[in-house]
C-alpha positions as CSV (number, residue, x, y, z in Angstrom):
1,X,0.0,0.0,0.0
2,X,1.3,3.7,-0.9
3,X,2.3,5.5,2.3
4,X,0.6,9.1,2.4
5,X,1.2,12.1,3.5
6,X,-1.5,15.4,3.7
7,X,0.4,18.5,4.4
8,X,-2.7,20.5,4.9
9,X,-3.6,23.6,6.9
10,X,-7.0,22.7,8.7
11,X,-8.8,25.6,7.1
12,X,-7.9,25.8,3.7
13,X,-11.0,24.6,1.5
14,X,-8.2,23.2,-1.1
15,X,-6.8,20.7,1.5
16,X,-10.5,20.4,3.0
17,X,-11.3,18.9,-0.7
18,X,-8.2,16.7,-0.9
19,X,-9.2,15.1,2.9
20,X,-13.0,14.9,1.3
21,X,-11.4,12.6,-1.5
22,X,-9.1,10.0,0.5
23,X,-12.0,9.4,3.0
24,X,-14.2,9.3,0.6
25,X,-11.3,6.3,-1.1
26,X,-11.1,4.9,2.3
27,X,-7.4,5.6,2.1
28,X,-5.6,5.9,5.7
29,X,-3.1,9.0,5.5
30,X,-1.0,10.7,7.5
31,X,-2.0,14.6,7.9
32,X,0.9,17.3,8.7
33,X,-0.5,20.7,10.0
34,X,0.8,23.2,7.9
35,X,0.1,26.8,9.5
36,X,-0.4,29.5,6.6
37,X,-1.0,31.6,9.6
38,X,2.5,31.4,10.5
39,X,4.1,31.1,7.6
40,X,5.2,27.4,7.4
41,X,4.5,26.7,4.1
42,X,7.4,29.5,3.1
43,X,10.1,27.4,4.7
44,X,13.3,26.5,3.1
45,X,12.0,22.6,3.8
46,X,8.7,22.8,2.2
47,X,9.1,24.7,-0.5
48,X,12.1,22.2,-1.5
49,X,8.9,19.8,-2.1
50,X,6.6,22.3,-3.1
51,X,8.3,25.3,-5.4
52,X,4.6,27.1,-4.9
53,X,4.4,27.5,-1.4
54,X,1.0,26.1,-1.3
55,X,-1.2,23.6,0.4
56,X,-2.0,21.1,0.1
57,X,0.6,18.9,-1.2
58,X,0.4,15.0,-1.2
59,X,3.6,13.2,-0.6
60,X,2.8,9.8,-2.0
61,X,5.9,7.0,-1.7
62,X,8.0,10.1,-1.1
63,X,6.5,11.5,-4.3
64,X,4.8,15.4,-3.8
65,X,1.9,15.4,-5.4
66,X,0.8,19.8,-5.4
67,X,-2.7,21.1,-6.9
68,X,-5.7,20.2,-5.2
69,X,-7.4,18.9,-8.2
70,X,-4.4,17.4,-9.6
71,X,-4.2,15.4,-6.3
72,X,-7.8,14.1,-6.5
73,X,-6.7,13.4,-10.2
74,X,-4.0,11.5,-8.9
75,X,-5.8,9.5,-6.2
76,X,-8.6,8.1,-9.2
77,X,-6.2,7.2,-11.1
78,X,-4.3,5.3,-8.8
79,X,-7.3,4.0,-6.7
80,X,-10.1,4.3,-9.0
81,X,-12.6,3.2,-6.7
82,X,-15.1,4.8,-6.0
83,X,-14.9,7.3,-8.9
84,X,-14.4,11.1,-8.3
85,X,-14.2,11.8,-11.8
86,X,-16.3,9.7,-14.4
87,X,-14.9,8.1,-16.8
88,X,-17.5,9.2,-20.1
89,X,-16.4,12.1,-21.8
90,X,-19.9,14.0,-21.4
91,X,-19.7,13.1,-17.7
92,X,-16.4,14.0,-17.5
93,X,-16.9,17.5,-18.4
94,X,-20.0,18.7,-16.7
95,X,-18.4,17.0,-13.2
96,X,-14.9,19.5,-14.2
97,X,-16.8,22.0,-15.5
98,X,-18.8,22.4,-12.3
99,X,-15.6,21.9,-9.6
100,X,-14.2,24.5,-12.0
101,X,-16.5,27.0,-10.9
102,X,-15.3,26.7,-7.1
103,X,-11.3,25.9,-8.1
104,X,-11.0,28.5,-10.4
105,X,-13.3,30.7,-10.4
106,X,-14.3,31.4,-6.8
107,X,-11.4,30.7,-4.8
108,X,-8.3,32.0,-6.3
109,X,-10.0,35.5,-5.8
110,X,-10.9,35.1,-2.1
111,X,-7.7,32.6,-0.9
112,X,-5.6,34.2,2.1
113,X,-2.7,35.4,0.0
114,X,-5.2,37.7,-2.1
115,X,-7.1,38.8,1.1
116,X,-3.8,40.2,2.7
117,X,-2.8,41.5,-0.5
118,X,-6.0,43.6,-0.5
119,X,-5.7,44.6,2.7
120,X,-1.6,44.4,3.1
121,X,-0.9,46.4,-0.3
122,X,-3.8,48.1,-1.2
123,X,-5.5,49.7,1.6
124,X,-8.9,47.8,1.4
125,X,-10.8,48.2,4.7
126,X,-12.4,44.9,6.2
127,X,-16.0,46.0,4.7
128,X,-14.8,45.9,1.4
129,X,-12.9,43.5,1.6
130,X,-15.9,41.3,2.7
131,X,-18.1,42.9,-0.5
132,X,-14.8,41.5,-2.7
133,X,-15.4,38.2,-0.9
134,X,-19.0,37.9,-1.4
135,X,-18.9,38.9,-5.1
136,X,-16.9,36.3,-6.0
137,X,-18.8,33.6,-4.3
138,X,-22.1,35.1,-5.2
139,X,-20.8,34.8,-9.1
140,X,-19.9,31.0,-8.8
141,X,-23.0,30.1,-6.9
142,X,-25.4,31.9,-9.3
143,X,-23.6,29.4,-12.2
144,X,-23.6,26.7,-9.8
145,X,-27.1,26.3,-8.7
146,X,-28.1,26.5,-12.3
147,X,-26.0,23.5,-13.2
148,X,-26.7,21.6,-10.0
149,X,-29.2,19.1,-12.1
150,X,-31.5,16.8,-9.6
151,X,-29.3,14.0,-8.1
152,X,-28.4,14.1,-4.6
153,X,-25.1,15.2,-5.4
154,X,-23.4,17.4,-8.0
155,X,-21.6,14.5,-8.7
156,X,-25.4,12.8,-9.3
157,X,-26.3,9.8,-7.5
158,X,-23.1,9.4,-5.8
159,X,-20.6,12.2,-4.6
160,X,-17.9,13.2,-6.7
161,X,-14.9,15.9,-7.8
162,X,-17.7,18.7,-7.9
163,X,-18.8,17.6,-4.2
164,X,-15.2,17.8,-3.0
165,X,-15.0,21.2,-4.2
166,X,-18.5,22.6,-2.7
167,X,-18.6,21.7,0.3
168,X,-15.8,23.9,1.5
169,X,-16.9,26.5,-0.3
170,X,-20.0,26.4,1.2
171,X,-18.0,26.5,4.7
172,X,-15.9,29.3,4.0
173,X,-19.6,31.4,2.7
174,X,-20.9,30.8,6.0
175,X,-17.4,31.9,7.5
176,X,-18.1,34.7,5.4
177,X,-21.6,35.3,6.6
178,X,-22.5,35.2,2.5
179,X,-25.6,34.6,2.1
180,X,-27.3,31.5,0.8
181,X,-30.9,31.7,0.9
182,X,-31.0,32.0,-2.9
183,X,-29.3,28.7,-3.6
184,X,-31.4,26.2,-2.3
185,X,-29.6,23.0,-4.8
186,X,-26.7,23.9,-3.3
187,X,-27.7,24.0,0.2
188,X,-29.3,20.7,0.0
189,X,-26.3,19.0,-1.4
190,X,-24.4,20.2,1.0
191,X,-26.5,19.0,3.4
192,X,-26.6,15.6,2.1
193,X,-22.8,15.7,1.6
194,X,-22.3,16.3,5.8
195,X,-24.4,13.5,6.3
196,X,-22.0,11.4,4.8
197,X,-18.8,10.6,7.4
198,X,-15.9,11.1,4.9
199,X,-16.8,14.7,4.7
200,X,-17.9,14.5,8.1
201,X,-14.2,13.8,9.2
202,X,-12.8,16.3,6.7
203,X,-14.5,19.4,8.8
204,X,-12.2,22.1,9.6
205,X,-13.6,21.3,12.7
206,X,-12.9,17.8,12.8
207,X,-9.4,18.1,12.1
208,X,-8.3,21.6,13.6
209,X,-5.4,21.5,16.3
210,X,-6.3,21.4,19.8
């Protein structure tokens, strides 16, 4: 069996999806707290293994694996069940197409590096820099609901990529006090998603340091 390694901060919604995907693989991992808060993931160790800077970053075999999506990529590939990403070409789109929306087009505008740089470098005050928040997630949302379609998942019957992706950007809108009465697809797949214990045990809340 591969030996992993999750170097993940326990709020970041790009490490929450990558701990949504091995659960939902039943793979067992090993996670390593990386605080963005304090800077740890600009040390001369990690960014040896990870020339971004980022989380999260898989180390698989020894192997770093960087890019959330390129990680879950990873994990079907190499454990391809259950599926995160289907298989059919049509299928295959509309499930990338939709974890798009959240991966890049929601939250590389609202990440922390962005938010200091507003704040840091430009002068924005914290109200505005919650309207720059809200925007972007109001955007995505507004695209997102429309292509929700009527399974109990984005991914349809089962969860899948798109799921991974949703759920914590549905967290970080209600961090964000966004409001979500006007997407009521998306609120009840995210509901069904929390029922389900792999993203249970991916919370922010489950995994935070004590």
């Amino acid at each position: 069996m591969t030996a992993l390694i999750l170097h993940d901060y326990f709020r970041s919604s790009a490490s929450f999806r990558v701990r949504i995907a091995l659960n939902l693989k039943g793979l067992d991992y090993e996670r390593v707290e990386v605080s963005l808060i304090a800077g740890e993931q600009k040390s001369d160790a990690y960014l040896a293994q990870n020339a971004q800077g980022f989380v999260p970053m898989l180390v698989a075999d020894g192997e770093p694996i960087i890019q959330s999506l390129a990680i879950i990529d990873w994990l079907d590939r190499a454990h391809p069940e259950p599926r995160l990403i289907p298989d059919d070409p049509m299928a295959r789109a509309v499930a990338l197409a939709q974890a798009y929306v959240v991966a890049c087009d929601i939250h590389p505008l609202n990440n922390l590096r962005v938010l200091k740089y507003l704040t840091r470098d430009l002068g924005l005050n914290e109200q505005t820099k919650d309207r720059w928040i809200a925007e972007w997630i109001l955007q995505g949302f507004d695209a997102l609901e429309a292509m929700a379609g009527d399974g109990p998942y984005l991914g349809g019957d089962e969860p899948g990529i798109a799921d991974c992706c949703l759920v914590p950007q549905m967290y970080n809108a209600r961090r964000f006090e966004v409001p979500l009465d006007h997407y009521p697809r998306l609120m009840e797949i995210d509901a069904a998603c929390m029922e389900h214990e792999a993203f249970r045990r991916a919370h922010p809340d489950a995994v935070k340091p004590a």
